[in-house]
Backbone as JSON Lines, residues from 0, in Angstrom:
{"i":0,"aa":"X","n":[101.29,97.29,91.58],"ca":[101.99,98.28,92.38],"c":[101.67,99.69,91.88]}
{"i":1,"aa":"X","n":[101.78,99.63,91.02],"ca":[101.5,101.33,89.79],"c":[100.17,101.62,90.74]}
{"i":2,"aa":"X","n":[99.19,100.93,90.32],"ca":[97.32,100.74,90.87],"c":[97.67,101.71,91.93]}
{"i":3,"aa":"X","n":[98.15,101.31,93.28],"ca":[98.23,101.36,94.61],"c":[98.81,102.93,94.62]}
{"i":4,"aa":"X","n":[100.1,103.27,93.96],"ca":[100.61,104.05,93.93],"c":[99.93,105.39,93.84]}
{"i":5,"aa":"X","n":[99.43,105.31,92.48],"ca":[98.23,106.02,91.9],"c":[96.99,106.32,93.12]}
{"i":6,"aa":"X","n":[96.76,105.45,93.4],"ca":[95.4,105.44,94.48],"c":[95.79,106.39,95.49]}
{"i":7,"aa":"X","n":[97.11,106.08,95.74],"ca":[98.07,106.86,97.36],"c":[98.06,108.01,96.83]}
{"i":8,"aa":"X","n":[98.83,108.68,95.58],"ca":[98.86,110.1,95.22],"c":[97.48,110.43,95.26]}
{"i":9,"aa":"X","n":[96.56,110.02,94.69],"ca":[95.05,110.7,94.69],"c":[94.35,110.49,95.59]}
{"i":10,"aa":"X","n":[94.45,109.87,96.73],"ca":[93.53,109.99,98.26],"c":[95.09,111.02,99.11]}
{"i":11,"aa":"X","n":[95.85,111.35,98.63],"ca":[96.98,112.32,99.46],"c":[96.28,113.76,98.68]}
{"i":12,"aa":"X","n":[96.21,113.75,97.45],"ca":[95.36,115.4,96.73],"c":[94.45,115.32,97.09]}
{"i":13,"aa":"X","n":[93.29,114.83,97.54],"ca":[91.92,114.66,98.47],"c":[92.3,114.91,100.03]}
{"i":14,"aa":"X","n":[93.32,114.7,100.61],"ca":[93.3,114.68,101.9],"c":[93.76,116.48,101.91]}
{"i":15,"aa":"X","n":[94.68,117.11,101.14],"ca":[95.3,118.24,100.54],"c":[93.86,119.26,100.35]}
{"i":16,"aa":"X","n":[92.63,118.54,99.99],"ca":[92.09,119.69,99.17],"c":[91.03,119.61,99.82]}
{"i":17,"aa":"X","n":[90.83,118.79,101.32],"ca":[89.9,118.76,102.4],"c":[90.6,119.53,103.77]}
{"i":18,"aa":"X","n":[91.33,120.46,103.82],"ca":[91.89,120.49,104.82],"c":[91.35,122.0,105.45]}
{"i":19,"aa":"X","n":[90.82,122.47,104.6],"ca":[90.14,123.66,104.56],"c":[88.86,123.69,105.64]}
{"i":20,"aa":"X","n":[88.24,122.11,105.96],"ca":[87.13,122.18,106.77],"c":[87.67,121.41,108.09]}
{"i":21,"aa":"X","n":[86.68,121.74,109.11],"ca":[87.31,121.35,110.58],"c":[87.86,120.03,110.54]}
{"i":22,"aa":"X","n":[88.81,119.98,111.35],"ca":[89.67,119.0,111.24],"c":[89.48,117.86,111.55]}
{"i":23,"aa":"X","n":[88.4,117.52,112.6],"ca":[87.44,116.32,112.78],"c":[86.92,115.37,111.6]}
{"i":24,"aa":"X","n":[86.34,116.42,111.32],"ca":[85.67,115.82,110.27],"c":[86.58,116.0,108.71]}
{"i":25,"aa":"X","n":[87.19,116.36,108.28],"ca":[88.4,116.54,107.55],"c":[88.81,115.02,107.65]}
{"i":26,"aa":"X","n":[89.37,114.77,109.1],"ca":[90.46,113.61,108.9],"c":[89.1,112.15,108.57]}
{"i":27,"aa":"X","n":[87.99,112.13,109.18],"ca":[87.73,111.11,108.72],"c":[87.17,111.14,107.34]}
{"i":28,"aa":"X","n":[87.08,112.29,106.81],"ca":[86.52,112.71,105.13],"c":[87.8,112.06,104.16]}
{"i":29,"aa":"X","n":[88.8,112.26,104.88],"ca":[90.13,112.07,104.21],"c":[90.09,109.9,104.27]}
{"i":30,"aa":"X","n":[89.99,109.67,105.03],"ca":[90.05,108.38,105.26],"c":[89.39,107.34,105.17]}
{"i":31,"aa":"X","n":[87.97,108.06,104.23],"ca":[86.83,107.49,103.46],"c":[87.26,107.7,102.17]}
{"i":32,"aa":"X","n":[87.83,108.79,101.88],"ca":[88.19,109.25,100.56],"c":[89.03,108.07,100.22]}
{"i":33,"aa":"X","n":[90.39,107.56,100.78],"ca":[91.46,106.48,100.91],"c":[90.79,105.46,100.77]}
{"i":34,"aa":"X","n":[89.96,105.48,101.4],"ca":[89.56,103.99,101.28],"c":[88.6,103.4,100.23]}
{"i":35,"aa":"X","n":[87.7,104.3,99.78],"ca":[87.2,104.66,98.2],"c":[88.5,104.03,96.85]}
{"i":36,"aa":"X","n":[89.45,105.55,97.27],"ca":[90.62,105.16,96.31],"c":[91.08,103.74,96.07]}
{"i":37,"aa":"X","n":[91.21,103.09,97.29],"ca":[91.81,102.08,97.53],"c":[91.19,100.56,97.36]}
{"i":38,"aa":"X","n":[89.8,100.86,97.07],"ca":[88.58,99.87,96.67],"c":[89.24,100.02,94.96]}
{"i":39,"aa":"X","n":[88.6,101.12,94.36],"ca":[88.86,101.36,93.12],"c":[90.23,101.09,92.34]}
{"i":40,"aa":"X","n":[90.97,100.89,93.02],"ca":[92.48,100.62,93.09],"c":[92.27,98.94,92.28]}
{"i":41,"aa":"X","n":[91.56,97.79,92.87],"ca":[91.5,96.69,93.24],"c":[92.52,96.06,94.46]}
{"i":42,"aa":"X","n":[92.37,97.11,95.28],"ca":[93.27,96.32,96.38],"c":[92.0,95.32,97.15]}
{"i":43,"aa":"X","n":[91.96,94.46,98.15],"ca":[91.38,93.68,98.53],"c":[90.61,94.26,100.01]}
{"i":44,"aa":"X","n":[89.4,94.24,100.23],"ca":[88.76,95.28,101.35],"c":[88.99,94.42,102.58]}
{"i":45,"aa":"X","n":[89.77,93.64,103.06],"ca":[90.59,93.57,104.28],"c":[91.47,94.38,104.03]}
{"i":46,"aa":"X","n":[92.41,94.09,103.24],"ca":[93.78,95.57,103.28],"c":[93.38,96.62,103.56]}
{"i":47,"aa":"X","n":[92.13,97.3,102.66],"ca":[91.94,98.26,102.31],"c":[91.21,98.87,103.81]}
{"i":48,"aa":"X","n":[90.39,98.36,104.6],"ca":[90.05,97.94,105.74],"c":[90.27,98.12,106.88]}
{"i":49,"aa":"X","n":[91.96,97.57,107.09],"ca":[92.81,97.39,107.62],"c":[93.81,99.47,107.56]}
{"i":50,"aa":"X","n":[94.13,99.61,106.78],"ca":[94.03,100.96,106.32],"c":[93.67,102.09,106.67]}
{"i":51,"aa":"X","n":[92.28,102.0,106.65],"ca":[90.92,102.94,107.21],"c":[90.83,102.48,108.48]}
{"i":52,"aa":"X","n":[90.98,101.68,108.71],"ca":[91.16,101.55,110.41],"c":[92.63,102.63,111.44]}
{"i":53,"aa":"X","n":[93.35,101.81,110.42],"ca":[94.65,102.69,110.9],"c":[94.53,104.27,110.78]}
{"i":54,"aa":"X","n":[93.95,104.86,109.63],"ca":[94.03,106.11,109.11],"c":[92.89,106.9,110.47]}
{"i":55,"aa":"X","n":[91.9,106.07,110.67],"ca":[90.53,106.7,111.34],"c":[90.85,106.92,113.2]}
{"i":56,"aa":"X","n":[91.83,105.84,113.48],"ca":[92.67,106.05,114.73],"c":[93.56,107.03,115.15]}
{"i":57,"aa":"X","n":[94.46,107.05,114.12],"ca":[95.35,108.54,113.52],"c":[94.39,110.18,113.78]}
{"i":58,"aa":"X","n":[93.24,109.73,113.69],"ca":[92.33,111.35,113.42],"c":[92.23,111.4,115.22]}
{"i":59,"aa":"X","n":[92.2,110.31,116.2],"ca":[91.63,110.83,117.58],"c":[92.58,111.31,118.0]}
């Protein structure tokens, strides 16, 4: 749980410190970034997947 937590605060300061460039491309920069985090995390890349799917829908 800590892992995950951790991963969430640091793809949220990545999404924070991308916001500066157009927003298109921002949101899916942000939601590669997450999903990076979220590999490195050891969460499992269906979850993680599952996630970046949701997050990359959110950007249209």
């Amino acid at each position: 749980m800590n892992k995950k937590l951790a991963a969430f605060l640091f793809a949220s300061g990545l999404g924070l410190a991308v916001t500066a460039t157009p927003a298109f491309a921002s949101c899916y920069s942000a939601c590669a970034a997450e999903w990076r985090a979220c590999i490195a995390a050891g969460t499992s890349q269906a979850e993680c997947g599952a996630e970046r799917s949701a997050c990359q829908q959110s950007c249209n």
